[in-house]
C-alpha positions as CSV (number, residue, x, y, z in Angstrom):
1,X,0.0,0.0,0.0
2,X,1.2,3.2,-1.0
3,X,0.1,6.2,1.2
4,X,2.8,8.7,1.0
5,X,2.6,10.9,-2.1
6,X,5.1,9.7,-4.8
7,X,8.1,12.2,-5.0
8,X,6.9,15.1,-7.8
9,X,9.1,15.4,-10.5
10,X,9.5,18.8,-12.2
11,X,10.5,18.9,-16.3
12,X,11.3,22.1,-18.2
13,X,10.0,22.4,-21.5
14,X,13.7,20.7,-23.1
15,X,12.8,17.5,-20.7
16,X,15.4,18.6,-17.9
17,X,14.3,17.5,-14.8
18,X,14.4,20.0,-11.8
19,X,14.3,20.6,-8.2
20,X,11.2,21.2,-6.5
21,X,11.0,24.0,-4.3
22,X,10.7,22.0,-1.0
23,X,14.2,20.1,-2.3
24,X,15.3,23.8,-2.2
25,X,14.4,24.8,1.0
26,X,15.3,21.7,2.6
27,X,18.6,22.7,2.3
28,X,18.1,25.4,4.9
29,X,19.7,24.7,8.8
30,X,17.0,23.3,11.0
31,X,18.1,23.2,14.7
32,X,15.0,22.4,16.4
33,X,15.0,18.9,14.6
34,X,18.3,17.4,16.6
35,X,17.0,18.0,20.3
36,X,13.6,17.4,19.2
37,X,15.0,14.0,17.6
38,X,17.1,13.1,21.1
39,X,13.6,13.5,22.5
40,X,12.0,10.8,21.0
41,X,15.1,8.9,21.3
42,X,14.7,9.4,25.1
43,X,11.3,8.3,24.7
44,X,12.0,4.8,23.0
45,X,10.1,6.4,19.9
46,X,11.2,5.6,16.1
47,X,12.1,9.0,14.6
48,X,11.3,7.5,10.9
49,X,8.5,5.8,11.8
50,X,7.0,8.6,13.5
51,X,8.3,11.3,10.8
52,X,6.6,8.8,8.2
53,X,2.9,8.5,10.1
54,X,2.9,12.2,10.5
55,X,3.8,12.6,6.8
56,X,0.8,10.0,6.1
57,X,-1.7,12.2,7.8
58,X,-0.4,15.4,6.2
59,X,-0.6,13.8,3.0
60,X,-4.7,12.7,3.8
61,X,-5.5,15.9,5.3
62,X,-4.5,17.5,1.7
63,X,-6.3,15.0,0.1
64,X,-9.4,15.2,1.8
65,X,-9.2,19.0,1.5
66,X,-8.8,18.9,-2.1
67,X,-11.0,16.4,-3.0
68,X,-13.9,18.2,-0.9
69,X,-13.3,21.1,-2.7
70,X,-13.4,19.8,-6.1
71,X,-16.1,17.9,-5.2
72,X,-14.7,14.4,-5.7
73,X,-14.9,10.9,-3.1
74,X,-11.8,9.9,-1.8
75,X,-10.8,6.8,-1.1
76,X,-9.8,6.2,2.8
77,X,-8.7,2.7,3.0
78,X,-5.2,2.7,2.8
79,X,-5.1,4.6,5.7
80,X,-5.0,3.6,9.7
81,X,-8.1,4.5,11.8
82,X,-5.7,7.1,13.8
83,X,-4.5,8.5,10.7
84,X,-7.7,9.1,9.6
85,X,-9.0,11.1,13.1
86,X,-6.0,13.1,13.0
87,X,-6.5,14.1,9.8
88,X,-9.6,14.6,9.9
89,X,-9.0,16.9,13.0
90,X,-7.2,19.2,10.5
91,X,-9.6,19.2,7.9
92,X,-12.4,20.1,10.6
93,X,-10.1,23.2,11.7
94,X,-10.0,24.4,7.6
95,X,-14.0,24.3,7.6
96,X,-14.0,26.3,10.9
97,X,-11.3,29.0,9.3
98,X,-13.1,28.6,5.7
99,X,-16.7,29.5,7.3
100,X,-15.2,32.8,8.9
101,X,-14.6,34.0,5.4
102,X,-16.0,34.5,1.5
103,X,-13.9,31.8,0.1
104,X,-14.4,30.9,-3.9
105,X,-11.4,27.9,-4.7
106,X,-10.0,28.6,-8.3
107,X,-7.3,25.6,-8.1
108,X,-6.3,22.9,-6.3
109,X,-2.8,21.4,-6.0
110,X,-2.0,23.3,-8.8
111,X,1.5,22.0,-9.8
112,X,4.1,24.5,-11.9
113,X,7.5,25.4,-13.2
114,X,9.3,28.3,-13.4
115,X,11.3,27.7,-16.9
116,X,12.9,31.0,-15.7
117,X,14.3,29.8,-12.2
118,X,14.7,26.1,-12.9
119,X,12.3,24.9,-10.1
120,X,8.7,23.3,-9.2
121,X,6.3,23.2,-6.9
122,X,2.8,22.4,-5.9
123,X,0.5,25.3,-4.7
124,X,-2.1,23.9,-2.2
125,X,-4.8,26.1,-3.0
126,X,-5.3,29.4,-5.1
127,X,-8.7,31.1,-4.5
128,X,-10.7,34.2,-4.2
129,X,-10.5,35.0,-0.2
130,X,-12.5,37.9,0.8
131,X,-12.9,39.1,-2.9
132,X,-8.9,39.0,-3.0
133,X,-7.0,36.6,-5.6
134,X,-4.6,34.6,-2.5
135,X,-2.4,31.6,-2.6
136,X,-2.9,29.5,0.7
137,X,-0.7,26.9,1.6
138,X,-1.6,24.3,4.6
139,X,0.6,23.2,7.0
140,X,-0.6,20.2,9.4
141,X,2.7,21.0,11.9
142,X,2.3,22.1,15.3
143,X,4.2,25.3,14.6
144,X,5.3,27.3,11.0
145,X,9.1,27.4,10.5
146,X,11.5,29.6,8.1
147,X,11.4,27.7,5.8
148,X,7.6,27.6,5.0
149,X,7.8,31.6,4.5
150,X,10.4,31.1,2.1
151,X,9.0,27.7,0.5
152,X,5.2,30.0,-0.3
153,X,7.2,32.8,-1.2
154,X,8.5,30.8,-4.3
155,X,5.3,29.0,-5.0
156,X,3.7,33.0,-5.1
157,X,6.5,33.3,-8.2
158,X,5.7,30.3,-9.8
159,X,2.0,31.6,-9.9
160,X,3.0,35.1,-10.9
161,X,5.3,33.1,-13.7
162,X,2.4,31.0,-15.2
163,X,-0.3,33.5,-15.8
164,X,-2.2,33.6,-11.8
165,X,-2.0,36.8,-10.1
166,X,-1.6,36.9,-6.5
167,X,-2.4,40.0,-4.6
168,X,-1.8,37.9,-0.9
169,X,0.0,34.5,0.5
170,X,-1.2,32.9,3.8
171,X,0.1,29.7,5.7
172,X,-3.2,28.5,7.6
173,X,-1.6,25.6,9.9
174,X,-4.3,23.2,10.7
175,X,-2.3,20.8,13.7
176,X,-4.1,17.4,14.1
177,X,-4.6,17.3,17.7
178,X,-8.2,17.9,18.3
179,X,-7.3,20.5,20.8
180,X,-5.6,22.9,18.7
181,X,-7.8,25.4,16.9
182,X,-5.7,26.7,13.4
183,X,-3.5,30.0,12.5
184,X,-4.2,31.9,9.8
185,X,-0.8,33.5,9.4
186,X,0.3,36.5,6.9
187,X,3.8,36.1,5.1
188,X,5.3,39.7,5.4
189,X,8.8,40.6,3.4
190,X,7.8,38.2,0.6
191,X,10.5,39.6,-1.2
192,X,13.2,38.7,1.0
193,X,11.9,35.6,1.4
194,X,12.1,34.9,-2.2
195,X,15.6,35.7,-2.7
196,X,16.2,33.4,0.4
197,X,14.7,31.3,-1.9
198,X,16.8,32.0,-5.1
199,X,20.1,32.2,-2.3
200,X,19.5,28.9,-1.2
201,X,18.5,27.6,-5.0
202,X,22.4,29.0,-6.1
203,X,23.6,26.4,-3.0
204,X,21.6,23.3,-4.5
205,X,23.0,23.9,-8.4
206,X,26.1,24.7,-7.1
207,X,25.9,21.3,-4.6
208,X,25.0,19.4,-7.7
209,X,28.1,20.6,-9.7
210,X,30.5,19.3,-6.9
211,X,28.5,16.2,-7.0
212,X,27.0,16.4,-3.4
Protein backbone atom coordinates (compact mmCIF):
# COMPACT_ATOMS: atom_id res chain seq x y z
CA UNK A 1 0.00 0.00 0.00
CA UNK A 2 1.21 3.20 -0.97
CA UNK A 3 0.07 6.22 1.20
CA UNK A 4 2.78 8.72 0.98
CA UNK A 5 2.64 10.90 -2.12
CA UNK A 6 5.07 9.68 -4.76
CA UNK A 7 8.06 12.22 -4.98
CA UNK A 8 6.90 15.06 -7.77
CA UNK A 9 9.05 15.37 -10.46
CA UNK A 10 9.49 18.77 -12.23
CA UNK A 11 10.48 18.88 -16.35
CA UNK A 12 11.34 22.10 -18.18
CA UNK A 13 9.95 22.37 -21.48
CA UNK A 14 13.69 20.75 -23.09
CA UNK A 15 12.79 17.51 -20.73
CA UNK A 16 15.42 18.65 -17.93
CA UNK A 17 14.27 17.54 -14.77
CA UNK A 18 14.35 20.04 -11.84
CA UNK A 19 14.30 20.64 -8.18
CA UNK A 20 11.19 21.22 -6.50
CA UNK A 21 11.04 23.97 -4.33
CA UNK A 22 10.70 21.95 -1.04
CA UNK A 23 14.22 20.15 -2.30
CA UNK A 24 15.28 23.75 -2.24
CA UNK A 25 14.40 24.84 0.96
CA UNK A 26 15.34 21.71 2.61
CA UNK A 27 18.56 22.72 2.29
CA UNK A 28 18.08 25.36 4.93
CA UNK A 29 19.72 24.70 8.76
CA UNK A 30 16.98 23.30 11.00
CA UNK A 31 18.10 23.22 14.65
CA UNK A 32 15.03 22.42 16.35
CA UNK A 33 15.04 18.87 14.55
CA UNK A 34 18.27 17.43 16.57
CA UNK A 35 17.01 18.03 20.32
CA UNK A 36 13.57 17.39 19.21
CA UNK A 37 15.01 13.98 17.61
CA UNK A 38 17.14 13.10 21.08
CA UNK A 39 13.60 13.50 22.51
CA UNK A 40 11.97 10.82 20.99
CA UNK A 41 15.06 8.87 21.33
CA UNK A 42 14.69 9.39 25.09
CA UNK A 43 11.29 8.27 24.69
CA UNK A 44 11.98 4.83 23.01
CA UNK A 45 10.07 6.41 19.88
CA UNK A 46 11.24 5.59 16.09
CA UNK A 47 12.08 9.03 14.63
CA UNK A 48 11.34 7.52 10.95
CA UNK A 49 8.53 5.77 11.82
CA UNK A 50 6.96 8.65 13.48
CA UNK A 51 8.27 11.32 10.77
CA UNK A 52 6.61 8.82 8.21
CA UNK A 53 2.95 8.46 10.05
CA UNK A 54 2.85 12.24 10.54
CA UNK A 55 3.80 12.60 6.79
CA UNK A 56 0.84 10.01 6.14
CA UNK A 57 -1.66 12.23 7.85
CA UNK A 58 -0.36 15.37 6.20
CA UNK A 59 -0.60 13.76 3.01
CA UNK A 60 -4.71 12.73 3.84
CA UNK A 61 -5.53 15.87 5.34
CA UNK A 62 -4.49 17.54 1.71
CA UNK A 63 -6.26 15.01 0.12
CA UNK A 64 -9.35 15.23 1.77
CA UNK A 65 -9.17 19.03 1.54
CA UNK A 66 -8.85 18.93 -2.14
CA UNK A 67 -11.00 16.44 -3.00
CA UNK A 68 -13.88 18.19 -0.89
CA UNK A 69 -13.30 21.12 -2.71
CA UNK A 70 -13.42 19.83 -6.06
CA UNK A 71 -16.14 17.91 -5.16
CA UNK A 72 -14.75 14.35 -5.70
CA UNK A 73 -14.86 10.87 -3.12
CA UNK A 74 -11.85 9.85 -1.78
CA UNK A 75 -10.80 6.79 -1.14
CA UNK A 76 -9.77 6.23 2.82
CA UNK A 77 -8.66 2.70 2.96
CA UNK A 78 -5.23 2.74 2.77
CA UNK A 79 -5.08 4.63 5.67
CA UNK A 80 -5.02 3.56 9.66
CA UNK A 81 -8.15 4.54 11.76
CA UNK A 82 -5.73 7.05 13.78
CA UNK A 83 -4.49 8.49 10.70
CA UNK A 84 -7.68 9.14 9.64
CA UNK A 85 -9.03 11.15 13.13
CA UNK A 86 -5.99 13.06 12.99
CA UNK A 87 -6.52 14.14 9.81
CA UNK A 88 -9.57 14.64 9.91
CA UNK A 89 -8.98 16.86 13.04
CA UNK A 90 -7.20 19.20 10.49
CA UNK A 91 -9.60 19.19 7.90
CA UNK A 92 -12.42 20.10 10.60
CA UNK A 93 -10.06 23.25 11.72
CA UNK A 94 -9.98 24.36 7.56
CA UNK A 95 -14.04 24.34 7.62
CA UNK A 96 -14.01 26.29 10.87
CA UNK A 97 -11.30 29.00 9.27
CA UNK A 98 -13.11 28.61 5.71
CA UNK A 99 -16.70 29.53 7.34
CA UNK A 100 -15.16 32.84 8.87
CA UNK A 101 -14.57 34.03 5.36
CA UNK A 102 -16.00 34.51 1.51
CA UNK A 103 -13.95 31.79 0.10
CA UNK A 104 -14.39 30.87 -3.87
CA UNK A 105 -11.39 27.88 -4.74
CA UNK A 106 -9.97 28.61 -8.31
CA UNK A 107 -7.33 25.61 -8.13
CA UNK A 108 -6.27 22.90 -6.28
CA UNK A 109 -2.75 21.37 -6.04
CA UNK A 110 -2.02 23.27 -8.84
CA UNK A 111 1.48 21.99 -9.77
CA UNK A 112 4.13 24.48 -11.91
CA UNK A 113 7.46 25.38 -13.19
CA UNK A 114 9.32 28.25 -13.42
CA UNK A 115 11.29 27.67 -16.94
CA UNK A 116 12.91 30.99 -15.74
CA UNK A 117 14.34 29.85 -12.18
CA UNK A 118 14.70 26.06 -12.88
CA UNK A 119 12.34 24.87 -10.15
CA UNK A 120 8.66 23.25 -9.24
CA UNK A 121 6.31 23.16 -6.90
CA UNK A 122 2.79 22.42 -5.90
CA UNK A 123 0.48 25.28 -4.74
CA UNK A 124 -2.08 23.89 -2.22
CA UNK A 125 -4.76 26.06 -2.98
CA UNK A 126 -5.27 29.41 -5.05
CA UNK A 127 -8.67 31.07 -4.47
CA UNK A 128 -10.68 34.21 -4.17
CA UNK A 129 -10.52 35.01 -0.17
CA UNK A 130 -12.50 37.91 0.82
CA UNK A 131 -12.88 39.11 -2.89
CA UNK A 132 -8.85 39.00 -3.00
CA UNK A 133 -7.01 36.59 -5.57
CA UNK A 134 -4.60 34.63 -2.48
CA UNK A 135 -2.44 31.58 -2.57
CA UNK A 136 -2.87 29.51 0.72
CA UNK A 137 -0.67 26.92 1.60
CA UNK A 138 -1.55 24.32 4.62
CA UNK A 139 0.63 23.20 6.96
CA UNK A 140 -0.59 20.16 9.37
CA UNK A 141 2.70 21.00 11.89
CA UNK A 142 2.29 22.07 15.35
CA UNK A 143 4.17 25.29 14.56
CA UNK A 144 5.31 27.30 11.03
CA UNK A 145 9.08 27.38 10.53
CA UNK A 146 11.51 29.62 8.09
CA UNK A 147 11.40 27.74 5.75
CA UNK A 148 7.62 27.56 5.01
CA UNK A 149 7.80 31.61 4.54
CA UNK A 150 10.40 31.14 2.11
CA UNK A 151 8.95 27.73 0.50
CA UNK A 152 5.21 29.97 -0.30
CA UNK A 153 7.20 32.83 -1.22
CA UNK A 154 8.52 30.78 -4.27
CA UNK A 155 5.35 29.03 -5.02
CA UNK A 156 3.69 32.99 -5.11
CA UNK A 157 6.48 33.29 -8.19
CA UNK A 158 5.69 30.30 -9.76
CA UNK A 159 2.05 31.55 -9.91
CA UNK A 160 3.01 35.06 -10.95
CA UNK A 161 5.30 33.14 -13.72
CA UNK A 162 2.37 31.01 -15.21
CA UNK A 163 -0.28 33.55 -15.84
CA UNK A 164 -2.17 33.60 -11.80
CA UNK A 165 -1.96 36.84 -10.06
CA UNK A 166 -1.60 36.86 -6.49
CA UNK A 167 -2.38 39.96 -4.56
CA UNK A 168 -1.79 37.88 -0.91
CA UNK A 169 -0.02 34.53 0.49
CA UNK A 170 -1.17 32.89 3.76
CA UNK A 171 0.07 29.72 5.70
CA UNK A 172 -3.21 28.47 7.59
CA UNK A 173 -1.60 25.65 9.86
CA UNK A 174 -4.28 23.16 10.74
CA UNK A 175 -2.34 20.85 13.73
CA UNK A 176 -4.13 17.44 14.10
CA UNK A 177 -4.57 17.28 17.73
CA UNK A 178 -8.24 17.94 18.28
CA UNK A 179 -7.33 20.47 20.85
CA UNK A 180 -5.57 22.86 18.73
CA UNK A 181 -7.82 25.37 16.89
CA UNK A 182 -5.66 26.73 13.39
CA UNK A 183 -3.46 30.03 12.53
CA UNK A 184 -4.21 31.93 9.81
CA UNK A 185 -0.77 33.52 9.35
CA UNK A 186 0.31 36.49 6.89
CA UNK A 187 3.85 36.08 5.07
CA UNK A 188 5.28 39.75 5.43
CA UNK A 189 8.83 40.60 3.44
CA UNK A 190 7.81 38.23 0.61
CA UNK A 191 10.47 39.62 -1.21
CA UNK A 192 13.23 38.66 1.00
CA UNK A 193 11.87 35.59 1.44
CA UNK A 194 12.12 34.93 -2.20
CA UNK A 195 15.63 35.67 -2.66
CA UNK A 196 16.20 33.44 0.44
CA UNK A 197 14.66 31.29 -1.89
CA UNK A 198 16.78 32.04 -5.11
CA UNK A 199 20.15 32.21 -2.26
CA UNK A 200 19.46 28.91 -1.22
CA UNK A 201 18.52 27.60 -5.03
CA UNK A 202 22.40 29.05 -6.08
CA UNK A 203 23.56 26.42 -3.00
CA UNK A 204 21.63 23.30 -4.52
CA UNK A 205 22.99 23.91 -8.36
CA UNK A 206 26.11 24.66 -7.08
CA UNK A 207 25.94 21.34 -4.62
CA UNK A 208 25.00 19.39 -7.70
CA UNK A 209 28.07 20.60 -9.71
CA UNK A 210 30.46 19.33 -6.89
CA UNK A 211 28.52 16.25 -6.99
CA UNK A 212 27.04 16.42 -3.42
Amino acid sequence: MKKVKAHKRYELKNGDYIPGATTITGLENKPFLVPWSNKLGLEGISVSKYVDALANIGTLAHEIIEFELTERTIDLSDYTPNEITAAKNSVDKFHKWKDQHKFEVLKCELSLVSETHKFGGTADIYCLLDDVLTLIDLKTGKACYPEHYCQVSAYEQLLIENGYPVKDVRILRIGRDESEGFDDLGVPSRDLHWRKFLALKEVYYINKKLGR
